[in-house]
C-alpha positions as CSV (number, residue, x, y, z in Angstrom):
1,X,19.5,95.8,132.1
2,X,15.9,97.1,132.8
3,X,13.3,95.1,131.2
4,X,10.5,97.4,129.8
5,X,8.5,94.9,127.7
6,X,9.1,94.6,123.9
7,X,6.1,96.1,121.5
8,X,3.9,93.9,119.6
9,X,6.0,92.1,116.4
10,X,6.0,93.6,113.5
11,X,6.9,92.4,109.6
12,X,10.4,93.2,109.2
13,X,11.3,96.3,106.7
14,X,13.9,97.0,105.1
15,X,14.9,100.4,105.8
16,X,17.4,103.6,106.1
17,X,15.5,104.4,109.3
18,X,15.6,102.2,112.3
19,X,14.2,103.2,115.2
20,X,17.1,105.0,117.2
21,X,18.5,108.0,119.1
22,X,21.3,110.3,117.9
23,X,23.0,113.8,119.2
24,X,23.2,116.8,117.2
25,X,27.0,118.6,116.9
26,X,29.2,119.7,114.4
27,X,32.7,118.6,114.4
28,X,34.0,122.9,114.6
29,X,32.4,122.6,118.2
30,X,34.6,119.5,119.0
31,X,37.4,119.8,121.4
32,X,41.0,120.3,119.6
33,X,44.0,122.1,121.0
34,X,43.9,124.2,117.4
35,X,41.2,126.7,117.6
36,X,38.1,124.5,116.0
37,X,37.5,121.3,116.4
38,X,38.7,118.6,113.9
39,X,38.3,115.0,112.7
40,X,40.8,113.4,115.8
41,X,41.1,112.5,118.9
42,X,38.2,114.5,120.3
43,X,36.0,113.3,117.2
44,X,36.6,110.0,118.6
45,X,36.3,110.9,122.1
46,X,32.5,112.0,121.3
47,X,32.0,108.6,119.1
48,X,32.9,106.8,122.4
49,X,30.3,108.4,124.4
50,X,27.9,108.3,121.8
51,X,28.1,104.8,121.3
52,X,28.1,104.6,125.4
53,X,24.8,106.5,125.2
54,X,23.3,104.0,123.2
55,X,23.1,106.5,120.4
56,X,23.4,105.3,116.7
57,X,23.7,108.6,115.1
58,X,25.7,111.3,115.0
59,X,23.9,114.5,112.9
60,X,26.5,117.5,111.5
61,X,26.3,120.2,109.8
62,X,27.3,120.7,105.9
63,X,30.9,119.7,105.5
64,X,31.8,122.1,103.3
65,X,34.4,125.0,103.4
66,X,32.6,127.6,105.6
67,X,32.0,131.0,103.5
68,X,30.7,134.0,104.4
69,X,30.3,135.2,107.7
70,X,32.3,131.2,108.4
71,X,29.0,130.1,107.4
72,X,28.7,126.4,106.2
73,X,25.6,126.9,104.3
74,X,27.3,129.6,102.1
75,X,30.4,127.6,100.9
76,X,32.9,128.3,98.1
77,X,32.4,124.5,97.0
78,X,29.4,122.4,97.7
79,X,31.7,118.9,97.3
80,X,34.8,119.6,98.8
81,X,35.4,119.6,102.2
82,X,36.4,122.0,105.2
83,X,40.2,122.2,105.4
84,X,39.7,123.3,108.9
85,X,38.0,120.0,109.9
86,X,41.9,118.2,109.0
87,X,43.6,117.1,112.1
88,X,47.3,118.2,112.2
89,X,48.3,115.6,114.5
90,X,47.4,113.1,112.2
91,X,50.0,115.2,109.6
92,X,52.5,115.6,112.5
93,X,52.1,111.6,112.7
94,X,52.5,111.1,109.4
95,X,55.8,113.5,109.3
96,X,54.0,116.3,107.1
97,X,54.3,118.4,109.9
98,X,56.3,119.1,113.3
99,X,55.3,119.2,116.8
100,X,56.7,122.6,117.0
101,X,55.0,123.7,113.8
102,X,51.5,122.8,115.1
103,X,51.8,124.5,118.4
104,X,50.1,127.5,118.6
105,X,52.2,130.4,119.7
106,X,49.2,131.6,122.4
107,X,46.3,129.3,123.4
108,X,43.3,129.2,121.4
109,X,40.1,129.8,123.5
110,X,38.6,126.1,124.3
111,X,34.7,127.5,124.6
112,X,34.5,129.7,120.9
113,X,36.6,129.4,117.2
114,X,39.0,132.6,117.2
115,X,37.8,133.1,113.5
116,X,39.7,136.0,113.0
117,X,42.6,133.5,114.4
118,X,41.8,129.8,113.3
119,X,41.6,129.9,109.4
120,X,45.2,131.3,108.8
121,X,46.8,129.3,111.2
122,X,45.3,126.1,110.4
123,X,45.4,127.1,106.8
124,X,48.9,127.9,106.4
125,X,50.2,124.4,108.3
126,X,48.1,122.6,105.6
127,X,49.6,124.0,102.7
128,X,53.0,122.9,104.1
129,X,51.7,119.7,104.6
130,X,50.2,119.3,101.2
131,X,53.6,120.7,100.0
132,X,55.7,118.0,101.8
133,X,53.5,116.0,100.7
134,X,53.2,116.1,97.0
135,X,57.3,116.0,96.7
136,X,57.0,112.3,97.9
137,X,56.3,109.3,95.6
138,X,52.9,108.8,97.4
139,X,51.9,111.9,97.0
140,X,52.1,112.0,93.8
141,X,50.5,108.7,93.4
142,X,47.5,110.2,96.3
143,X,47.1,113.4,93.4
144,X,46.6,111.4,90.6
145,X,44.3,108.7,92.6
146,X,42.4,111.8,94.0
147,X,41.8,113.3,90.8
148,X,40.7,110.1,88.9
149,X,38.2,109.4,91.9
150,X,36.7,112.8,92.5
151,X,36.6,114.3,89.1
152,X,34.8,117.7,90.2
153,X,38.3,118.3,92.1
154,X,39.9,120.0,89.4
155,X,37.0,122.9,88.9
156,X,37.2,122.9,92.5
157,X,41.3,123.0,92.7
158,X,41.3,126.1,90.0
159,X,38.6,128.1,91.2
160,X,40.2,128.2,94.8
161,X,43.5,129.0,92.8
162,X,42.3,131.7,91.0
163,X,40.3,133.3,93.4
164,X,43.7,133.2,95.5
165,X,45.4,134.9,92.9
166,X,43.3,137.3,92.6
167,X,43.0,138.2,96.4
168,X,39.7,136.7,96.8
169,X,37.8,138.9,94.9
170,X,34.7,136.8,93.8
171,X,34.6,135.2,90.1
172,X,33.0,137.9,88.6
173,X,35.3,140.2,89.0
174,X,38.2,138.4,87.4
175,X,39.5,139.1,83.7
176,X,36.3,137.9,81.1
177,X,38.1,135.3,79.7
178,X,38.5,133.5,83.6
179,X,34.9,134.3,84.3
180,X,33.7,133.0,80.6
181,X,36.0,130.0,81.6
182,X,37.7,130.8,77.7
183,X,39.8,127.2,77.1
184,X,42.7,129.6,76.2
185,X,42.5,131.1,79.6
186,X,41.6,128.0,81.7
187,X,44.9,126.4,79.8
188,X,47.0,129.1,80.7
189,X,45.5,129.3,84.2
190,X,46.0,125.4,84.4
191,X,49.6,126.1,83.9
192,X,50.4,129.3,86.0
193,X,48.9,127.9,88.9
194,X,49.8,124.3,88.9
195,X,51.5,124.1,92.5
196,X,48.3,125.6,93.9
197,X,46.0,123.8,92.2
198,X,47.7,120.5,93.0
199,X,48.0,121.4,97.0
200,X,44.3,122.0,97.1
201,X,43.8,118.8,95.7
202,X,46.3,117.3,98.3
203,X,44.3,119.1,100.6
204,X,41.0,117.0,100.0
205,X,42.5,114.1,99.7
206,X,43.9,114.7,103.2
207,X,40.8,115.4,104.2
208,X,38.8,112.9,102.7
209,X,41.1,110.4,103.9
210,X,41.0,111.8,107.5
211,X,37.2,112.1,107.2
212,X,36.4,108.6,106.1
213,X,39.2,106.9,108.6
214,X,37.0,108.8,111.5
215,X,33.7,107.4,109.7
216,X,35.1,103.6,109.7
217,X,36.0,104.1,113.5
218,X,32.1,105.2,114.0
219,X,30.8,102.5,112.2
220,X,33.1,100.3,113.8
221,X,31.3,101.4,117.4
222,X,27.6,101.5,116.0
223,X,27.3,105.0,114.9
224,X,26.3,106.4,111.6
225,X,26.8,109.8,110.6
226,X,23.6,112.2,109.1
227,X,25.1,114.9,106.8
228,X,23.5,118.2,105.8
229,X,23.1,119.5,102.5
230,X,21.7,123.1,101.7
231,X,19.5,123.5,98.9
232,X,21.0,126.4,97.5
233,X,24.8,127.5,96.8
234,X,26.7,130.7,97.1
235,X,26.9,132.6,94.0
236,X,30.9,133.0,94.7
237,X,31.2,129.2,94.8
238,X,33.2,126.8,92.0
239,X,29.4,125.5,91.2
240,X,28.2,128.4,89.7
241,X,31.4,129.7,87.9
242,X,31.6,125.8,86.5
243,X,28.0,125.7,85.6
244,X,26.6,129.1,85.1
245,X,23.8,127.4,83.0
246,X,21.5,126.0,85.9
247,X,21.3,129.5,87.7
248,X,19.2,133.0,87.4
249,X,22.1,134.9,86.4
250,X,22.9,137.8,84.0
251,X,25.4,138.9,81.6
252,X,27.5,139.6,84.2
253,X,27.1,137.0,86.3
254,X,25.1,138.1,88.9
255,X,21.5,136.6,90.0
256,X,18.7,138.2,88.8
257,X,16.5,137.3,91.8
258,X,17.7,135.6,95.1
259,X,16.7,132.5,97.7
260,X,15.2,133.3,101.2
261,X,12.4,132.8,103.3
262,X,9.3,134.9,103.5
263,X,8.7,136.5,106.8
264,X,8.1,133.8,109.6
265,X,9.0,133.3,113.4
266,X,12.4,134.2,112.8
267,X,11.8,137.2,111.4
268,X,9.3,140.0,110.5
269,X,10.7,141.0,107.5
270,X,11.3,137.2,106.4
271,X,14.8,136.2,105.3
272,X,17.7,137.1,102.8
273,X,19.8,134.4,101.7
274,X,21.4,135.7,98.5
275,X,21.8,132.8,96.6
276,X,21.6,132.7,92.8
277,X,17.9,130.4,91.8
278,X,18.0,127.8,89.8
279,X,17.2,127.3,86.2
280,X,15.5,124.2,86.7
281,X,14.0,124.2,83.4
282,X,17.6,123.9,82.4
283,X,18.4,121.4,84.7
284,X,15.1,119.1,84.2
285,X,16.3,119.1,80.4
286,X,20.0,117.9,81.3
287,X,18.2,114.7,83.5
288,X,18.9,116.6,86.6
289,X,22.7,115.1,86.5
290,X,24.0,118.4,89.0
291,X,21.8,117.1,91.8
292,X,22.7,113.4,90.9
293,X,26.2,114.1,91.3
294,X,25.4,116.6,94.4
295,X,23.5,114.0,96.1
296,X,26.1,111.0,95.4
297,X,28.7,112.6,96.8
298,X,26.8,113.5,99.8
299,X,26.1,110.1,100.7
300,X,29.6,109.4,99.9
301,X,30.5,111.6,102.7
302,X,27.9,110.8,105.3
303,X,25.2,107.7,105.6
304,X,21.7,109.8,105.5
305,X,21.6,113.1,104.0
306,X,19.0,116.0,105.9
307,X,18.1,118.5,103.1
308,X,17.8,121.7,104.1
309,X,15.1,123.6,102.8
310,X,13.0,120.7,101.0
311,X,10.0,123.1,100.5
312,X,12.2,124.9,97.7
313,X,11.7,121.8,95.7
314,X,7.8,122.2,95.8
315,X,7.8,126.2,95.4
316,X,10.4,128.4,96.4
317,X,10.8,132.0,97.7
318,X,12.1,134.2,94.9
319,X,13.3,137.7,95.4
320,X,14.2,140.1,93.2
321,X,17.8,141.3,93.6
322,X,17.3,145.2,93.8
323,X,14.2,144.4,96.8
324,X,14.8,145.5,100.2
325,X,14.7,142.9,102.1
326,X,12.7,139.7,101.8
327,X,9.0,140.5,101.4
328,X,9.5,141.8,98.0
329,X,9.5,138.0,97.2
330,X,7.0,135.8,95.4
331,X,6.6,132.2,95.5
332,X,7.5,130.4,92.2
333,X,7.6,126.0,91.2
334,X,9.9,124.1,92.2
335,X,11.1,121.0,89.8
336,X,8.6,118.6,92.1
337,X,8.4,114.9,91.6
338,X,10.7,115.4,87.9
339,X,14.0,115.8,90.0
340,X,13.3,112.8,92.7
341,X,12.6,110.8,89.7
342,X,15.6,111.0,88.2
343,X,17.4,111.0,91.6
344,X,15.9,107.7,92.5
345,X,16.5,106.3,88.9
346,X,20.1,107.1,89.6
347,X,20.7,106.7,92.8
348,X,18.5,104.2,94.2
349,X,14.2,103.9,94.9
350,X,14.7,103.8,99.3
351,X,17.0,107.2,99.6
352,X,18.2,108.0,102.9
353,X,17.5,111.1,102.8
354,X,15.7,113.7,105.2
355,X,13.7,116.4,104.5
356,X,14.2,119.5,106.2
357,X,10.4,120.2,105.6
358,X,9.9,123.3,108.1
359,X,8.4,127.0,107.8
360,X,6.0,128.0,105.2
361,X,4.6,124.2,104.7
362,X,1.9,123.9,102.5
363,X,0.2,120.5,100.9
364,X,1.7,120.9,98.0
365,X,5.0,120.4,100.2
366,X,3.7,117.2,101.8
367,X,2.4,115.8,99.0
368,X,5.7,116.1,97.5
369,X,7.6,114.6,100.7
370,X,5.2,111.6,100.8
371,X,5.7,110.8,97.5
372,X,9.1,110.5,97.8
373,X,8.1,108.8,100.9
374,X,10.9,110.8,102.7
375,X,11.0,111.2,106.7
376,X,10.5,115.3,107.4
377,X,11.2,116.9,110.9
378,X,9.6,117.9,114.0
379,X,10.6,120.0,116.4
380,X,9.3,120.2,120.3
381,X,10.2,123.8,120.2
382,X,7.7,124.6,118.1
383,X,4.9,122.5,119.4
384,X,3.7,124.8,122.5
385,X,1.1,127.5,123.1
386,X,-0.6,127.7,119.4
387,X,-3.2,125.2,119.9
388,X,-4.5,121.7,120.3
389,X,-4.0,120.5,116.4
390,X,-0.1,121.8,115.9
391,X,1.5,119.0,114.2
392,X,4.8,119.3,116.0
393,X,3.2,118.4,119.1
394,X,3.9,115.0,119.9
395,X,0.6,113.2,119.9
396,X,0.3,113.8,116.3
397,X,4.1,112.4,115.2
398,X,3.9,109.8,112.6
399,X,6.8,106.9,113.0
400,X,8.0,108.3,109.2
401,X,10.2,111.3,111.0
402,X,12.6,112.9,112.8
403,X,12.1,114.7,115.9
404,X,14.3,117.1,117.6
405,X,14.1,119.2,120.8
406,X,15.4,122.2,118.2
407,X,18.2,122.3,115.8
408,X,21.3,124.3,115.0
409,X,19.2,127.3,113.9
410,X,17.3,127.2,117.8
411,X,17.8,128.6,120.7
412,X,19.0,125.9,123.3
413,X,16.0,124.8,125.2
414,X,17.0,126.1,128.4
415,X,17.5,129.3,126.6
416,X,14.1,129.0,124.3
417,X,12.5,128.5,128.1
418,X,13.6,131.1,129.9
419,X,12.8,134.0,126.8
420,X,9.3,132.0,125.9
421,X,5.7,133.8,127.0
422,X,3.8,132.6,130.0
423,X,1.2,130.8,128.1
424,X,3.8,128.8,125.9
425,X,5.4,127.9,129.0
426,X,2.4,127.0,131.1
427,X,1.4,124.9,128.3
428,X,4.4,122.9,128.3
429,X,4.0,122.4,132.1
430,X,0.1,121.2,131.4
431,X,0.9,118.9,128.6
432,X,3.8,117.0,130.4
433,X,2.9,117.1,134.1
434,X,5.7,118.5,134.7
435,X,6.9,122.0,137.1
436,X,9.5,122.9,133.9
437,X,12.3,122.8,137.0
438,X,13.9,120.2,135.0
439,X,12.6,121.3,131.0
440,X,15.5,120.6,129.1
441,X,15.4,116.6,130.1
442,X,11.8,116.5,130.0
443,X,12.0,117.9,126.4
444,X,15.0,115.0,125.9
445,X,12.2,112.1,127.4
446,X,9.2,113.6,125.1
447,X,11.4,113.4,122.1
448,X,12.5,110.1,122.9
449,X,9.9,108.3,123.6
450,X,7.9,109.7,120.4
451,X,6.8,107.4,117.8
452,X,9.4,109.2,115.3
453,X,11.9,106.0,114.3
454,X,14.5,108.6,114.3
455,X,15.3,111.4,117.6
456,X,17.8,113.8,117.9
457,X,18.8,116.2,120.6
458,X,21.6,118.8,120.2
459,X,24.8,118.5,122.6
460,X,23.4,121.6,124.3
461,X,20.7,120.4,125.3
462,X,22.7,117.2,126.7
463,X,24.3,119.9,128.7
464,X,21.2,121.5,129.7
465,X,23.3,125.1,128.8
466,X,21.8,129.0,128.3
467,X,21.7,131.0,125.3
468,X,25.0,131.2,125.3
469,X,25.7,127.8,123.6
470,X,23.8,128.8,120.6
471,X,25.6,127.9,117.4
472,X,23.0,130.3,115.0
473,X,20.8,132.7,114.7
474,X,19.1,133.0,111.9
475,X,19.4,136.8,110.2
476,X,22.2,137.9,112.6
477,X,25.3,138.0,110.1
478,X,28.1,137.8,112.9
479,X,28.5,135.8,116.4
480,X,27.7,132.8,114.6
481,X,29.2,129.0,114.4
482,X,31.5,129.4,117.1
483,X,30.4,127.4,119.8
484,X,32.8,124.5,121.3
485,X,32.5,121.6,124.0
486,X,35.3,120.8,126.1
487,X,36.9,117.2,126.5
488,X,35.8,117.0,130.2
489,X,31.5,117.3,128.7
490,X,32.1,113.7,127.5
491,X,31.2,112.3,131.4
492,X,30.0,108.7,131.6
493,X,27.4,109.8,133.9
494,X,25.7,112.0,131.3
495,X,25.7,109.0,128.5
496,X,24.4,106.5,131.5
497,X,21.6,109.3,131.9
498,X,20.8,109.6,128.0
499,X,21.2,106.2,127.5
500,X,18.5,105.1,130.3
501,X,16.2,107.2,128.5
502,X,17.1,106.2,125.3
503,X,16.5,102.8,126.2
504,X,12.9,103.7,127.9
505,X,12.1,104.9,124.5
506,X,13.7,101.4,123.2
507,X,15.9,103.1,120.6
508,X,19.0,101.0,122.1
509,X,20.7,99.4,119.4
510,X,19.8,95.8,120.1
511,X,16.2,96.8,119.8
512,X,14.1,96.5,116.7
């Protein structure tokens, strides 16, 4: 192995943060032969040549349900799990299922997720497992296990029941006495709906079990996985119909203002989330115990949590719900250093947690992250072509973050250089002595070899691929989260090639 020289020692630290490398990509782009990728063999495949790269992390997406628009950032449950993620040759395996019964009747396209294909075919396959499944002893035993474990299962279990029975029409629009959650009505609903509300509980438990095998095997090669949270929650999700107390709703159930974004680089008229606010008056009074739990189960899931959005919890954008579009908002106070408090209490004082800390940042926001003393994010995309003192270019890193070539809500790098100005590009050429005939890798060394303890590059940008790789664009409500990577992109000669860098930038494993 090259020998690069070792920096100057340094007093040891305990921390969630060693320096290290890690790819971005969410397990629906993996390879699978059933129209999204899973949590099996190709999960592992990619573990393999992360681990071959020299890479210690592996950073996801939520790992929620996907919602609207198969969004994961507007789930139906922010604790459960995606169904879809469940690999159904584990069930065939485990005699749930057949081989016949898993094979799909015509091909699924191995570059995009059919979503108008994938969720009822993987779907309806699960249910028969869970079925199967809870007519055996262990079952039985796995549903009552499950439910003593997970206790926010059960909300979970009925609100997907109900919904179901009432042709997914969202909660609000159910009889009064289901949307008041009436203990006469939740009994009787408990009761019609028992073989429903026990396979979605199967169902998580599946998953769960699936998940956490695939998390042992990653550990068990070096890897450690970074989760996602978003900061906000659908307002057709089992949180706000189990807790309509912590959210800016009405009489009726529906939010009085909105989350977004004011306008910003992604968009001139700044952006429209739809999510209910939260009352975090109401929240700071009950010891912030939603988050608590929220958080906990996150890091049950995953081994470092990025949050999206962290500037919501220093002031947030609030829109009315009758506005246009997003400029009607108004910046309002987040719950600040109260909710951390109590977090930290709870959870632990050195949280691995990250802080999505980008758009509209100001010191208030810092302040806020510091305190905490949480790592934020910097992006190389952003650094170029607006002057000397931008803080995502890479001279001005601090070791206490995360820096990315771009994330899931980017453009690919090759794509981000081929639409960018002149200037930005010329720029980039200046600053790294470089022609830009070989950009995306050059973006891959600068992010490396930063001073941030932790660097991530999405698997696109591994693959050096166009536009047409990008998982999201942000305010363009269809063509999203379909993107998928084929077995045959797992080549040792592309790990060898990350991993010499990542070792230039000593990140290796060994090193520290």
């Amino acid at each position: 192995m090259t020998n690069y020289g070792k920096p100057a020692k340094k007093a040891k630290k305990v921390t969630a943060f060693p320096r290290s490398a890690g790819v971005l990509l969410h397990p629906t782009s993996l390879p699978s032969p059933h129209g999204i990728g899973d949590v099996g063999a190709g999960a592992r495949a990619f573990v393999d040549w992360l681990a071959h790269a020299g890479c210690q992390r592996w950073q996801i997406l939520p790992l929620v349900p996907v919602g609207e628009s198969w969004s994961p950032y507007a789930s139906l449950s922010a604790l459960a799990g995606n169904p879809l993620l469940i690999d159904l040759d584990n069930l065939v395996v485990r005699g749930l299922l057949t081989k016949e019964e898993v094979e799909p009747k015509i091909a699924f396209n191995r570059d995009n997720v059919d979503w108008a294909r994938v969720p009822a075919f993987k779907q309806s396959r699960i249910d028969t497992a869970c079925d199967r499944f809870g007519q055996t002893k262990a079952g039985q035993e796995t549903l009552a296990r499950y439910r003593h474990e997970q206790p926010w299962v059960d909300d979970d279990a009925l609100f997907i029941a109900i919904r179901n029975a009432h042709q997914g029409k969202a909660w609000w629009q159910w009889e009064e006495g289901l949307q008041e959650r009436a203990p006469a009505a939740i009994a009787k609903a408990r009761n019609d709906l028992r073989t429903q509300i026990e396979r979605r509980v199967l169902e998580q438990a599946l998953f769960e079990e699936q998940w956490q095998g695939l998390r042992t095997y990653a550990r068990s090669k070096g890897v450690s996985v970074i989760g996602d949270a978003p900061i906000y929650v659908a307002d057709d999700s089992a949180d706000v119909w189990a807790h309509r107390q912590f959210f800016e709703l009405d009489d009726e159930g529906q939010p009085t203002h909105v989350a977004g974004c004011p306008p910003d680089a992604f968009s001139e008229t700044g952006q429209w989330w739809g999510s209910p606010l939260y009352r975090w008056d109401k929240m700071k009074a009950d010891g912030h115990k939603w988050w608590i739990e929220r958080i906990r189960r996150n890091l049950a899931l995953t081994d470092v949590v990025r949050i999206d959005h962290f500037r919501g919890f220093a002031g947030y954008w609030s829109i009315p719900k009758k506005a246009k579009d997003a400029r009607s908002g108004s910046w309002r106070e987040g719950p600040g250093q109260a909710l951390f408090d109590d977090v930290q209490k709870a959870l632990g004082p050195n949280l691995p947690i990250i802080a999505e800390d980008l758009g509209v940042i100001t010191d208030d926001v810092i302040a806020l992250r510091d305190r905490v003393g949480l790592p934020g994010m910097k992006i190389l995309q952003f650094a170029f072509g607006a002057g000397h003192d931008n803080a995502y270019l890479p001279h001005h890193h601090v070791e206490n973050c995360v820096v990315y070539t771009g994330t899931h809500d980017n453009d690919t790098t090759l794509g981000w250089w081929k639409n960018e100005a002149d200037h930005v590009r010329d720029h980039v050429r200046h600053y790294l002595g470089r022609d830009g005939s070989d950009v995306v890798w050059d973006f891959i060394r600068l992010a490396l070899l930063s001073v941030a303890h932790t660097a991530v590059v999405p698997f696109q940008d591994v693959l050096t691929l166009d536009s047409g790789a990008r998982l999201n664009t942000p305010g363009l409500a269809t063509g999203n989260w379909s993107w998928r990577v084929r077995l045959d992109a797992f080549h040792p000669n592309l790990s060898m090639r990350l991993r010499g860098l990542v070792e230039l930038g000593y990140r290796l494993p060994h090193a520290g």
